[in-house]
GUKOL-429590 format. One line per 5 residues: number of its first residue (from 1); their letters; for each residue x negated, y negated, z negated of N, C-alpha, C, O, CB. Coordinates in nm, 2 decimals. Each point is the difference from the previous one (the first is absolute). Glycine has a CB too. Layout:
REM residues N
NUM> a> X,Y,Z,X,Y,Z,X,Y,Z,X,Y,Z,X,Y,Z | ...
END
This chain:
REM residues 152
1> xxxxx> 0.97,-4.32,-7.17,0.01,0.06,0.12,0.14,0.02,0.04,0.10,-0.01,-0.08,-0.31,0.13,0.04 | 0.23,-0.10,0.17,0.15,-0.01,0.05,0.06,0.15,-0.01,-0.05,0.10,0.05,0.01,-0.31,0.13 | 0.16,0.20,-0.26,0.05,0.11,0.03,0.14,0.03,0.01,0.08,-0.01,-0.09,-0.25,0.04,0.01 | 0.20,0.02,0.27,0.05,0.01,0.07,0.14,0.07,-0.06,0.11,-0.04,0.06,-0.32,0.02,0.08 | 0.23,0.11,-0.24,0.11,0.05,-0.04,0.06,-0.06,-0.13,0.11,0.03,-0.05,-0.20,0.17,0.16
6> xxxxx> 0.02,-0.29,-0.16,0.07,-0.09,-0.11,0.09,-0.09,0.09,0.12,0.01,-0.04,-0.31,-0.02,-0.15 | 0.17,-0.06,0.29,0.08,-0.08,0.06,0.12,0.08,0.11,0.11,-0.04,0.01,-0.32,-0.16,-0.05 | 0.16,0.30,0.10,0.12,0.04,0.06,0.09,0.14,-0.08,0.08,0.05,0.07,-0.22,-0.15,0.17 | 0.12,0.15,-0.34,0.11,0.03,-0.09,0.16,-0.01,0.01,0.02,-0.10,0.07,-0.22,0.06,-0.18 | 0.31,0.09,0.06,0.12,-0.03,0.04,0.05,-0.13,-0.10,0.01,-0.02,-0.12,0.03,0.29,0.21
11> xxxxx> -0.02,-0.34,0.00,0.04,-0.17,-0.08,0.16,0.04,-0.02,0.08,0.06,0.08,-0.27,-0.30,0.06 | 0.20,0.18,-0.30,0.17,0.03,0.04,0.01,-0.15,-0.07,-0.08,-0.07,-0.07,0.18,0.37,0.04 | 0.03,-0.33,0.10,0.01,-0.15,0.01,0.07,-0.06,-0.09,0.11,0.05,-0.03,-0.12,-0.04,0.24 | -0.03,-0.11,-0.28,0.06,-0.09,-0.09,0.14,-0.01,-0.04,0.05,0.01,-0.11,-0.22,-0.11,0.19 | 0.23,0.08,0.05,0.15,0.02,-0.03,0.08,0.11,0.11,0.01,0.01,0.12,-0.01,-0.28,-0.23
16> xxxxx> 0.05,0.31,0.03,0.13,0.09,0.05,0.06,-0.06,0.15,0.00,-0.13,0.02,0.08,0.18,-0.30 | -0.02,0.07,0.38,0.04,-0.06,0.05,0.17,0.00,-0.02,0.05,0.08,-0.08,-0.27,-0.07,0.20 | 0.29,-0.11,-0.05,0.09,0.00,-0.07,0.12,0.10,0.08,-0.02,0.02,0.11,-0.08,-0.27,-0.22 | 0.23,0.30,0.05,0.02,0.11,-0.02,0.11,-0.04,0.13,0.10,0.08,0.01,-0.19,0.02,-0.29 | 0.08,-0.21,0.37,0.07,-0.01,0.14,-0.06,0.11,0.08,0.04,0.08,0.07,-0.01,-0.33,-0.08
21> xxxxx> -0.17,0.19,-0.06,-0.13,0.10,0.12,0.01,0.15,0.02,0.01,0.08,0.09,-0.19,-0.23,-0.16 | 0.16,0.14,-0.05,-0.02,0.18,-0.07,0.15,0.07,0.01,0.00,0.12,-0.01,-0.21,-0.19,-0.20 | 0.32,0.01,0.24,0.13,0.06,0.05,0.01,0.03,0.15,0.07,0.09,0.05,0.04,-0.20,-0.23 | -0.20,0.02,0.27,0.02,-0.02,0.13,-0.02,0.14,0.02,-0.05,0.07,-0.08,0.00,-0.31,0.14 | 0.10,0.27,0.08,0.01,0.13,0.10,-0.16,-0.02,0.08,-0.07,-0.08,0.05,0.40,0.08,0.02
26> xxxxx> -0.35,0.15,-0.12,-0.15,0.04,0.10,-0.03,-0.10,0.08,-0.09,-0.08,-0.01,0.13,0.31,0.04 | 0.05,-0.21,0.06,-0.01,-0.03,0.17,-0.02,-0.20,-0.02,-0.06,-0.06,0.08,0.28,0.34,0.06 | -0.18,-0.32,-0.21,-0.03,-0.12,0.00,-0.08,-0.06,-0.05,-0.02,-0.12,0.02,0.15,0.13,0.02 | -0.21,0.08,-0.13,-0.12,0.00,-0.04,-0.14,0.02,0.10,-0.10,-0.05,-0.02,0.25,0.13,-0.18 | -0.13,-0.02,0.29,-0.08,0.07,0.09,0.00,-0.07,0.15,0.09,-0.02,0.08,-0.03,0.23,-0.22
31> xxxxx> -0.20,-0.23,0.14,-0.02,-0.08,0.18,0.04,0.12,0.06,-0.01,0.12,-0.02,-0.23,-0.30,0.02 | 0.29,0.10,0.10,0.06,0.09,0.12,-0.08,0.07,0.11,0.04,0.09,0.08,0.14,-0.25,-0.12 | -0.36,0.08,0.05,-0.08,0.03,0.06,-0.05,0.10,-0.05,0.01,0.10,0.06,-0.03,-0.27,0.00 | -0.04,0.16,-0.21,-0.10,0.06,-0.02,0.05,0.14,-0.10,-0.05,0.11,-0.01,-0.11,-0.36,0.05 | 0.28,0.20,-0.12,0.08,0.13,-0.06,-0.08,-0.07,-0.16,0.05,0.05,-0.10,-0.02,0.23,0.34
36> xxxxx> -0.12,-0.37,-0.27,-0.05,-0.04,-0.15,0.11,-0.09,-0.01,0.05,-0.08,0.07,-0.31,0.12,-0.09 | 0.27,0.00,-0.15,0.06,-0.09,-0.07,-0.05,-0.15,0.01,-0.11,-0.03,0.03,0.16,0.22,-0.17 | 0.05,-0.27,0.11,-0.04,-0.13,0.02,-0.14,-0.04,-0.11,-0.11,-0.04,0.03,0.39,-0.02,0.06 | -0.21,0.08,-0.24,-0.03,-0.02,-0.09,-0.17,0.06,-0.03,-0.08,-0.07,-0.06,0.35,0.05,0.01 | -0.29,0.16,0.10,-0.15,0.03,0.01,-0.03,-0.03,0.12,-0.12,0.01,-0.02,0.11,0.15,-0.13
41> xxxxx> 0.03,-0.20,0.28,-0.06,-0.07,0.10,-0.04,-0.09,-0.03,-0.08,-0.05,0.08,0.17,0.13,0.04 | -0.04,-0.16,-0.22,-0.09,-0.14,-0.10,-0.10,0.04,-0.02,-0.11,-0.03,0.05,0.25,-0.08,-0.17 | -0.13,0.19,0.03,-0.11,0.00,-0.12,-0.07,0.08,0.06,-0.10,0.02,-0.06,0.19,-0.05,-0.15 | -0.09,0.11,0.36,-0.10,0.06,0.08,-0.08,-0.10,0.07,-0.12,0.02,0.03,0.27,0.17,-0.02 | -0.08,-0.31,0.03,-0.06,-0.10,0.05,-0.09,-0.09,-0.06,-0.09,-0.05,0.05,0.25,0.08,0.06
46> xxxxx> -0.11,-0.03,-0.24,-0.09,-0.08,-0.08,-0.14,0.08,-0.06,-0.11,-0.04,-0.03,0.33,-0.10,-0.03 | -0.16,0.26,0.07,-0.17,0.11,-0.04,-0.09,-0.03,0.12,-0.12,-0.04,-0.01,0.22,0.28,-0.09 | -0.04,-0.22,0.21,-0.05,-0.04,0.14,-0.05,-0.08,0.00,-0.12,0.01,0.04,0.23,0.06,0.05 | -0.07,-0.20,-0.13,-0.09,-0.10,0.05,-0.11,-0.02,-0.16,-0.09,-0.08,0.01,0.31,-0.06,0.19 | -0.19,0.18,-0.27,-0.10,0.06,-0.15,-0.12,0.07,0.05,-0.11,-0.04,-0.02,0.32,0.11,-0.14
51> xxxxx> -0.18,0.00,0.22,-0.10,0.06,0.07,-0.09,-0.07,0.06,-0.11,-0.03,-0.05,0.24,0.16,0.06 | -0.07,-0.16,0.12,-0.05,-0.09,0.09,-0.11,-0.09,-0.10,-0.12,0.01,-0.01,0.36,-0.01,0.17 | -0.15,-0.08,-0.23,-0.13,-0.15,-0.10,-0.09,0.07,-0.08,-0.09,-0.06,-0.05,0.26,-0.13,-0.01 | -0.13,0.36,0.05,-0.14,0.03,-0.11,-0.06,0.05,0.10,-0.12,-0.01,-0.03,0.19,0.08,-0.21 | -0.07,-0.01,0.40,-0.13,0.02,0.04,-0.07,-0.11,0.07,-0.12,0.02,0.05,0.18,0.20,-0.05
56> xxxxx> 0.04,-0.37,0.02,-0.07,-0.10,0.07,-0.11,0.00,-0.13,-0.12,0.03,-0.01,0.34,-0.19,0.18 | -0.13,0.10,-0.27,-0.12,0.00,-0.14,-0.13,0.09,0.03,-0.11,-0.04,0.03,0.31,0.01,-0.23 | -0.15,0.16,0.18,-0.13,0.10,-0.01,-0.12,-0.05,0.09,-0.11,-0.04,-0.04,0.27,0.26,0.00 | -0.11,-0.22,0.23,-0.05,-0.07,0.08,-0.12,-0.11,-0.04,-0.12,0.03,0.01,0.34,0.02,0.08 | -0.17,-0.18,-0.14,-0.07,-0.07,-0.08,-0.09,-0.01,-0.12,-0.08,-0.08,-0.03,0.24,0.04,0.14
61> xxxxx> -0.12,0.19,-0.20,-0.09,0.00,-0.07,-0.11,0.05,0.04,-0.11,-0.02,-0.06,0.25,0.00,-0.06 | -0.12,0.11,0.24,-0.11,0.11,0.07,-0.09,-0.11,0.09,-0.12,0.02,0.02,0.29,0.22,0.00 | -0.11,-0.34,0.02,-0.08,-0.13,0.07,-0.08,-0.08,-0.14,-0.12,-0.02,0.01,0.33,-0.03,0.21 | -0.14,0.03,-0.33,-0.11,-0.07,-0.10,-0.11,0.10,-0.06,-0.11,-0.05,-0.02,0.29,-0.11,-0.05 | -0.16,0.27,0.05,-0.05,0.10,-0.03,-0.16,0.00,0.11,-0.12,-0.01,-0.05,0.39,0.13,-0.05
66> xxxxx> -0.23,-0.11,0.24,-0.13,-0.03,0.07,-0.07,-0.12,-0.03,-0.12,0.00,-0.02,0.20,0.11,0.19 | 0.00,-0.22,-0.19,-0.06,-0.13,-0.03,-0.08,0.02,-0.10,-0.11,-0.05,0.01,0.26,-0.07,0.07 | -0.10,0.18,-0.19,-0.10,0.02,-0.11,-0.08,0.06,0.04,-0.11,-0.06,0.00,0.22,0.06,-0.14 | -0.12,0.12,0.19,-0.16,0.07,0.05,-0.10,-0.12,0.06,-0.12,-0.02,-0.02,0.25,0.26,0.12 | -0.06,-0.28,-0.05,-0.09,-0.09,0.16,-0.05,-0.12,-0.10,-0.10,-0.06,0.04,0.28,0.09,0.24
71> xxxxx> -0.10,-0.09,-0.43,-0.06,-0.10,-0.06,-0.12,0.11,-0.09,-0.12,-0.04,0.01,0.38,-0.18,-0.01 | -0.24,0.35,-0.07,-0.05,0.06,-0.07,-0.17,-0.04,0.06,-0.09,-0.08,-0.04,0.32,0.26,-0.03 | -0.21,-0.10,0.17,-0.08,0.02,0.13,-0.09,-0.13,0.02,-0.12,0.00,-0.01,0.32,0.16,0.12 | -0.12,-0.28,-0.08,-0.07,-0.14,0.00,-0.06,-0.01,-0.13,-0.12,-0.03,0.00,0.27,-0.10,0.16 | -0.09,0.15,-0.28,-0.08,-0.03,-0.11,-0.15,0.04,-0.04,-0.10,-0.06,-0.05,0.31,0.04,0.00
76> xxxxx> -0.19,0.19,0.10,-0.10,0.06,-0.01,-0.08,-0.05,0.10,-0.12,0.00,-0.03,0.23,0.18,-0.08 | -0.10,-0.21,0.19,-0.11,-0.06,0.14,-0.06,-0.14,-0.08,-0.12,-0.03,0.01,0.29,0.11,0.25 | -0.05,-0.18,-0.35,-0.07,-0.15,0.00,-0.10,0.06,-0.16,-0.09,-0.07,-0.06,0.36,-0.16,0.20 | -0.23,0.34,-0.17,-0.12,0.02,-0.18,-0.10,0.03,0.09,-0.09,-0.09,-0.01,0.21,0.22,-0.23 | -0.13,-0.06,0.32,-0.13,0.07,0.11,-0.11,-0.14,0.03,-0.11,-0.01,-0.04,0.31,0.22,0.20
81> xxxxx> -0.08,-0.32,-0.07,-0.11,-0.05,0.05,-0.04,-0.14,-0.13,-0.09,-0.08,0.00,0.16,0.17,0.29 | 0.03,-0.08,-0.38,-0.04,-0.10,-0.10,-0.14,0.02,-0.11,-0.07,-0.07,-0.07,0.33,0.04,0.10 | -0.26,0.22,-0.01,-0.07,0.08,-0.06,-0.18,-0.04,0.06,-0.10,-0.02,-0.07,0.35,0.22,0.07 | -0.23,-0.20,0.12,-0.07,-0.06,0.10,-0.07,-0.08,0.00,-0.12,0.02,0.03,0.24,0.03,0.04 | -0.04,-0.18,-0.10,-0.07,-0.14,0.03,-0.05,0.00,-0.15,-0.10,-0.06,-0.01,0.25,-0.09,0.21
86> xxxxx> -0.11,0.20,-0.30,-0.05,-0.02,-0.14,-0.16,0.08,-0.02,-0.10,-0.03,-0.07,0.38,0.02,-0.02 | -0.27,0.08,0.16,-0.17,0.10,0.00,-0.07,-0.10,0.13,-0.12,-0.02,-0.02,0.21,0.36,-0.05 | -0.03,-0.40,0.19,-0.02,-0.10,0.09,-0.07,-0.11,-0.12,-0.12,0.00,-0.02,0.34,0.07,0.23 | -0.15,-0.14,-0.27,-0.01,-0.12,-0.10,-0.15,0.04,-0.08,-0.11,-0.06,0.00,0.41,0.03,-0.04 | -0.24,0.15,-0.04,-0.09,0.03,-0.08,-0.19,0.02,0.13,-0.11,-0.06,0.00,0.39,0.22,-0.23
91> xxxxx> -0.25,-0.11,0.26,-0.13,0.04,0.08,-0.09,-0.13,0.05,-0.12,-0.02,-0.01,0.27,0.24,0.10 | -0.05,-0.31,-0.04,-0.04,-0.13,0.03,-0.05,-0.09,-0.10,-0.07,-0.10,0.03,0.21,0.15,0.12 | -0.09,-0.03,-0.30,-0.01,-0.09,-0.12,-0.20,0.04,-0.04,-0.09,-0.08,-0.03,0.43,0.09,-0.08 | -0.34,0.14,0.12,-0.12,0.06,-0.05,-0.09,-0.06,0.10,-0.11,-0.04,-0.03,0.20,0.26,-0.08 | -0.04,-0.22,0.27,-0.09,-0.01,0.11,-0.06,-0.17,-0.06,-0.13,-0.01,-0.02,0.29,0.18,0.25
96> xxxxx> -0.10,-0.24,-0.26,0.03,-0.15,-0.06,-0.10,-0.05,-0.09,-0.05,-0.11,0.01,0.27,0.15,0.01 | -0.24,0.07,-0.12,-0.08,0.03,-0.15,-0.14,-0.01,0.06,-0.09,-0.07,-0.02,0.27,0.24,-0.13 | -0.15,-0.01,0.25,-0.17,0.00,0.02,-0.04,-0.09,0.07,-0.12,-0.02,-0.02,0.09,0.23,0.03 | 0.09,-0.32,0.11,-0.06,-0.10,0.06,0.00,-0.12,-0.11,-0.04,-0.11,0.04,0.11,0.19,0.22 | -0.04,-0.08,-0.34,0.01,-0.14,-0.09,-0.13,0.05,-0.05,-0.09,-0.08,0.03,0.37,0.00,-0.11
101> xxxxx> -0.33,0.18,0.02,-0.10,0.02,-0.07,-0.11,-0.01,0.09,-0.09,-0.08,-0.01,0.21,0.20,-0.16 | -0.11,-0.04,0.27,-0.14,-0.03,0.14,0.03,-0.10,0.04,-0.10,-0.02,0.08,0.04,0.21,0.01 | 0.14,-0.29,-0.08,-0.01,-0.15,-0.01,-0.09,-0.09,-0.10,-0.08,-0.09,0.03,0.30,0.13,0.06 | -0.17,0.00,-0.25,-0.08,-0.05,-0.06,-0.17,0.06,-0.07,-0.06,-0.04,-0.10,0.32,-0.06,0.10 | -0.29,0.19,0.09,-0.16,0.08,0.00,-0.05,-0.13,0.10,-0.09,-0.07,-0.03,0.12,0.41,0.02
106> xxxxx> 0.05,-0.35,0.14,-0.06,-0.08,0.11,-0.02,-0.08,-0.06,-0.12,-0.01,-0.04,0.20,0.05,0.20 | 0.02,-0.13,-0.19,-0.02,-0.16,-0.06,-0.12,0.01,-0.11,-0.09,-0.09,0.00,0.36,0.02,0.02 | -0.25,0.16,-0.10,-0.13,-0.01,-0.07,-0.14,0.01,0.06,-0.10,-0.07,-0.02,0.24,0.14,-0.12 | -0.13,0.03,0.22,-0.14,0.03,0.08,-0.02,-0.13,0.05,-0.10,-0.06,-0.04,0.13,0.31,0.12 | 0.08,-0.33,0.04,-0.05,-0.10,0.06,-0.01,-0.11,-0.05,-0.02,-0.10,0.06,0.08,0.20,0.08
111> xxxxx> -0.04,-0.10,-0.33,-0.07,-0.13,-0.07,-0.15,0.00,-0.08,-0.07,-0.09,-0.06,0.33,0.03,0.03 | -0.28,0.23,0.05,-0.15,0.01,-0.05,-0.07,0.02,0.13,-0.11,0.03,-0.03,0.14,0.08,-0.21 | -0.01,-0.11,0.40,-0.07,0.01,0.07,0.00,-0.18,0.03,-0.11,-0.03,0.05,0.15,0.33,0.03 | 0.04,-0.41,-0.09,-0.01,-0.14,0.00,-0.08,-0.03,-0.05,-0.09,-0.06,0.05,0.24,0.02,-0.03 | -0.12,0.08,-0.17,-0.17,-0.04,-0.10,-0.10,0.03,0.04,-0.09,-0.08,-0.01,0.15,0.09,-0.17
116> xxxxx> -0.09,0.10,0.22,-0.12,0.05,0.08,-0.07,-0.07,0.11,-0.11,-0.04,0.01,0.21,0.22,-0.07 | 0.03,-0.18,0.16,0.00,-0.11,0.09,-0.09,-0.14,-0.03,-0.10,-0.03,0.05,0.33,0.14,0.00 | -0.16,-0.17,-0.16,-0.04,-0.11,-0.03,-0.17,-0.04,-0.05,-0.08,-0.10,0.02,0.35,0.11,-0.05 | -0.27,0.11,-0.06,-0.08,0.02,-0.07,-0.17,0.06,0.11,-0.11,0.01,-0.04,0.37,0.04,-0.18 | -0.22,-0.02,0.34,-0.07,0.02,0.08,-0.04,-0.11,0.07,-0.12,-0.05,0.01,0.21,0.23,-0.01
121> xxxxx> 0.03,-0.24,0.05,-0.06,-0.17,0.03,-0.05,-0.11,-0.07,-0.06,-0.09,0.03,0.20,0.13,0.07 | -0.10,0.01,-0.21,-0.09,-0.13,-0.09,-0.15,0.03,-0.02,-0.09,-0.08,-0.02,0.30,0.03,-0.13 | -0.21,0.21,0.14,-0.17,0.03,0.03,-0.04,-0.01,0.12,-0.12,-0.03,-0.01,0.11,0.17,-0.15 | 0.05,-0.13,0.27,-0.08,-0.02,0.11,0.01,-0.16,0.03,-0.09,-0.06,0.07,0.13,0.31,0.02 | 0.08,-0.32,-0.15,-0.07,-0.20,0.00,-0.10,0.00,-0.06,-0.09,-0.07,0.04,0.26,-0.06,-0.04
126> xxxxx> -0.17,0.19,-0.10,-0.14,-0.04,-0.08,-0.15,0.07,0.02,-0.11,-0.01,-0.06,0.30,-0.03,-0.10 | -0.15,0.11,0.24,-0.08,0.08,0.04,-0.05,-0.10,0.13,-0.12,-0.05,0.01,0.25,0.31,-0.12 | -0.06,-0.28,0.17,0.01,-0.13,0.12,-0.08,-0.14,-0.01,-0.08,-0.06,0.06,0.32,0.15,-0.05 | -0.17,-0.10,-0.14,-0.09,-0.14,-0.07,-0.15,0.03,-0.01,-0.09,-0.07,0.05,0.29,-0.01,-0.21 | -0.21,0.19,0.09,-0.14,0.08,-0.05,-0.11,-0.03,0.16,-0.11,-0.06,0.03,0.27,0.32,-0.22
131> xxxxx> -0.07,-0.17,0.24,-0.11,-0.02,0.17,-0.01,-0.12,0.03,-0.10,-0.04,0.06,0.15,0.24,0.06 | 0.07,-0.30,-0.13,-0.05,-0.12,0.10,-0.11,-0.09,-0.12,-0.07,-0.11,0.01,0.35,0.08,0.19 | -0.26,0.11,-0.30,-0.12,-0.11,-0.14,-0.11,0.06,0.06,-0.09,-0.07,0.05,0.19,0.05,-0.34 | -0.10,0.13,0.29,-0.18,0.06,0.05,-0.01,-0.04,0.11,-0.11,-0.06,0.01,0.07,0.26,-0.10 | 0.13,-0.18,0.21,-0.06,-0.08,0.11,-0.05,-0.12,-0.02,-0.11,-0.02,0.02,0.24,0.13,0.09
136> xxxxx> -0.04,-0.22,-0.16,-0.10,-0.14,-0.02,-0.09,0.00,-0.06,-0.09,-0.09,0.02,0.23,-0.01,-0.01 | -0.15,0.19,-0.11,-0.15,0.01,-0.07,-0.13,0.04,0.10,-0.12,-0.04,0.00,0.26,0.12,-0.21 | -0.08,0.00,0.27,-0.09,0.04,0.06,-0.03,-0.07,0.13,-0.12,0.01,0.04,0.17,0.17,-0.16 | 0.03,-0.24,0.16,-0.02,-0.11,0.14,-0.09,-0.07,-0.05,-0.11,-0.01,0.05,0.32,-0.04,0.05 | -0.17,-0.01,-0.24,-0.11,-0.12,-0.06,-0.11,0.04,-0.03,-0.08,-0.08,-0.01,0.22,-0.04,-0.09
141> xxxxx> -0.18,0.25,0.06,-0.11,0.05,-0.03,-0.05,0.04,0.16,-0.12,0.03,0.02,0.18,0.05,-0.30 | -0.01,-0.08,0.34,-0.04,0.03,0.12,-0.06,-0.13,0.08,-0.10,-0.02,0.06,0.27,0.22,-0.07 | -0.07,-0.26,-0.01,-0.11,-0.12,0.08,-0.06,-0.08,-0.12,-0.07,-0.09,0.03,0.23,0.03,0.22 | -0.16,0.09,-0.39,-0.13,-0.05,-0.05,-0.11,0.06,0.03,-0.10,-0.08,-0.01,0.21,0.01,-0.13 | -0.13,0.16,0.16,-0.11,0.10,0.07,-0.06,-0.04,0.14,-0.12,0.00,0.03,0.25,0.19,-0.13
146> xxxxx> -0.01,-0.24,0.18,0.00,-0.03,0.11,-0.10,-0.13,0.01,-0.10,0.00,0.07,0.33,0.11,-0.05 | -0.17,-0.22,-0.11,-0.05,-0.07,-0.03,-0.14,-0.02,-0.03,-0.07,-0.06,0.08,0.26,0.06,-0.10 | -0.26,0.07,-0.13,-0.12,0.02,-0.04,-0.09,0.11,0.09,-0.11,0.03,-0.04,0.22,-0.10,-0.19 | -0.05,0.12,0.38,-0.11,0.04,0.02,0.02,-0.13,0.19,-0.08,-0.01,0.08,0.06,0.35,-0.28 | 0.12,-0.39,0.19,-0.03,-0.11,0.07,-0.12,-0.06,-0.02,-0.09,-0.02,0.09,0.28,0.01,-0.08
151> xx> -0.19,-0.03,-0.13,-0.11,-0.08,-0.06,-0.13,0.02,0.00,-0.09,-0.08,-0.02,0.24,0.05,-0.10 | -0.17,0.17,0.14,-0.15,0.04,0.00,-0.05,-0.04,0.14,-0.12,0.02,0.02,0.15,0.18,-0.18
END
């Protein structure tokens, strides 16, 4: 985590300055505008613009920081509907099961109602044959009759 008073603390600087400086007279030390020393009107400027880059930063982290919500947020939405299509999937696989199996009741039914079928037709040809034998039997017995009482 960022913390704001480790970096702006009093920096004291690497090297000395040198003792031209540190002899010079006030007044030539000192902007004429503003009455600050030259030497901390630096290092005021450079806090300044320190500043400045840590709250552009902050700025930006407070923009990724939403982004994370808004991805959190998408993720939790894409488990939801992935959640979804898997009980979707699942529901459909079972739907799948039970028509495969009342598919194969049908198919079975409709190869013992064929034999049946068949098994019906072959008795009523023969059944068919049966009548047209008695009919000719009986035609012929009929006009032999026909016949022998011609004859009388």
């Amino acid at each position: 985590m960022f913390d704001p008073t480790s970096e702006l603390e009093r920096h004291v600087p690497e090297h000395p300055l040198p003792n031209e400086i540190k002899e010079m007279p006030h007044d030539a030390t000192v902007c004429k505008f503003c009455g600050v020393s030259y030497l901390i009107h630096h290092e005021m400027k450079k806090l300044e613009e320190k500043v400045a880059r840590l709250e552009r930063d902050l700025v930006g982290y407070q923009e990724l920081r939403l982004q994370e919500q808004f991805m959190s947020d998408e993720i939790e939405k894409s488990k939801c509907t992935i959640k979804s299509l898997e009980t979707n999937a699942a529901d459909k696989d079972r739907f799948m099961e039970l028509m495969s199996k009342d598919f194969e009741q049908i198919k079975i039914e409709n190869e013992t109602l064929k034999k049946e079928l068949e098994e019906t037709k072959d008795a009523l040809l023969e059944a068919k044959e049966n009548l047209l034998s008695d009919k000719r039997a009986f035609s012929d017995s009929l006009k032999r009759m026909q016949d022998s009482l011609s004859a009388f």
